[in-house]
C-alpha positions as CSV (number, residue, x, y, z in Angstrom):
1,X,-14.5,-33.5,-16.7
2,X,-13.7,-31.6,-20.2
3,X,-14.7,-28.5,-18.9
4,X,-12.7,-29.0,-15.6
5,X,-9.3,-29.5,-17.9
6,X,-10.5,-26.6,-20.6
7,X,-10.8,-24.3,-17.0
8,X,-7.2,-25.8,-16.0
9,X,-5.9,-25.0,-19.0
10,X,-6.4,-21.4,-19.2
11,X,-6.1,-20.8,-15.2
12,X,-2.7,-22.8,-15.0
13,X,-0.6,-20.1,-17.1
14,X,-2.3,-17.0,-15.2
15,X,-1.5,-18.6,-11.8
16,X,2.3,-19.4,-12.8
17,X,3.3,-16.1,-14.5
18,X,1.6,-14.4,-11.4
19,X,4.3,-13.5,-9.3
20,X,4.9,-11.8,-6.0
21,X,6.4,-8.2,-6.0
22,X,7.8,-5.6,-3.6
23,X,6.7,-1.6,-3.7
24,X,9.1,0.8,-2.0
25,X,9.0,4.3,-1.4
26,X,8.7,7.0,0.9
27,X,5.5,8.1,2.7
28,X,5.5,10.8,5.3
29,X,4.0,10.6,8.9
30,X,5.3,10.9,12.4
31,X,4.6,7.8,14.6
32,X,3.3,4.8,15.2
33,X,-0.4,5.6,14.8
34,X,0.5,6.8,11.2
35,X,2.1,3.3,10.7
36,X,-0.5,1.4,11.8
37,X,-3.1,3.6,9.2
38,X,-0.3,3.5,6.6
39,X,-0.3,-0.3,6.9
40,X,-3.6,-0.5,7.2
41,X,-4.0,1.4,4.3
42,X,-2.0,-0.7,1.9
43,X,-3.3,-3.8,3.1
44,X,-6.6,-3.4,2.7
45,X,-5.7,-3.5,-1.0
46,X,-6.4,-7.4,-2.5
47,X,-3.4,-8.7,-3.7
48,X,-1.4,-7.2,-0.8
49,X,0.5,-9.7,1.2
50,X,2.8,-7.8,3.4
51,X,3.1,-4.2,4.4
52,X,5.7,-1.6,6.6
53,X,6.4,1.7,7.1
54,X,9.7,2.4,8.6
55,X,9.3,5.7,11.4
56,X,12.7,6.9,11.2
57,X,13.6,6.3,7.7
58,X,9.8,6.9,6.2
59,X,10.8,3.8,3.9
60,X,7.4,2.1,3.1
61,X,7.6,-1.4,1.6
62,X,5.0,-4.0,0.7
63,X,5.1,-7.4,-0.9
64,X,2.0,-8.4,-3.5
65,X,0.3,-10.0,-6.0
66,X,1.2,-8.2,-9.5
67,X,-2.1,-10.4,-11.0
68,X,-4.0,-8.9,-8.2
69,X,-2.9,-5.6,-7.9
70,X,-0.4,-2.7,-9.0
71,X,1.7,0.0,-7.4
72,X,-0.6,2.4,-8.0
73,X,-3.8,0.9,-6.5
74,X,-1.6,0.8,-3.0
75,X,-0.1,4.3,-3.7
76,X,-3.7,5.6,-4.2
77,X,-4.9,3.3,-1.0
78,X,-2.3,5.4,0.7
79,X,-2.8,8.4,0.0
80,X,-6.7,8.3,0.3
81,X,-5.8,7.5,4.0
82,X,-3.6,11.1,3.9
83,X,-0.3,10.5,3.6
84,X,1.9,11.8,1.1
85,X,4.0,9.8,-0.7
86,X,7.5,10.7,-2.4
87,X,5.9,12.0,-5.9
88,X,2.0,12.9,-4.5
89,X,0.2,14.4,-2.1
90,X,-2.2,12.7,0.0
91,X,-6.0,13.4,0.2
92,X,-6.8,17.0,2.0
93,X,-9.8,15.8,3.6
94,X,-8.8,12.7,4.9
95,X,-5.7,14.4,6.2
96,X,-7.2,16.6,8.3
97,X,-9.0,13.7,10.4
98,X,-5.8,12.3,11.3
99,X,-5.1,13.0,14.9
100,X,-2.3,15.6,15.6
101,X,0.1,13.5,16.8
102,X,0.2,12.5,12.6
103,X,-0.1,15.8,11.4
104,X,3.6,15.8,9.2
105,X,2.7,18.7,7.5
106,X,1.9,21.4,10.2
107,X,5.2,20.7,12.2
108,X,8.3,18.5,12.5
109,X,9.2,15.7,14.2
110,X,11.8,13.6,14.9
């Protein structure tokens, strides 16, 4: 029973300064398969709660854990999955897999 308060004791402040953040920048892509790997991409990222990618604005925004996780662990989730975001660019390799349809970079699109 000691042991159980002692493990309390030192869990209780880490679990009320933990608090739930949102991320939001810009990511390129094209459609709504890029959304669903953009998506995907951030929220395969522990700590992640929530995630969206806005088509026409290319707003990203995602709600998380900041005693799980940090902006830059979803940013580099991201752009691993190749997509830029507004200060990086995404992973060469992994962009040329994406099908054309979310190919940004060779052409526009509205």
């Amino acid at each position: 029973m000691r042991k159980l308060l002692l493990l309390l004791a030192f869990v209780a402040p880490i679990v009320m300064f933990a608090a739930e953040q949102t991320l939001t920048m810009k990511v390129s892509g094209n459609c709504g398969s890029c959304k669903k790997r953009i998506v995907k991409a951030a929220e395969s990222v522990t700590g992640v709660e929530d995630a969206n990618w806005d088509k026409k604005t290319k707003v990203f925004t995602a709600t998380y854990d900041d005693a799980k996780t940090t902006p830059d662990v979803i940013k580099k989730a991201i752009l691993a999955s190749g997509y830029d975001v507004e200060d990086a660019k995404g992973d060469d390799a992994a962009y040329k897999t994406l099908p054309d349809c979310c190919k940004y970079r060779d052409r526009t699109h509205e």
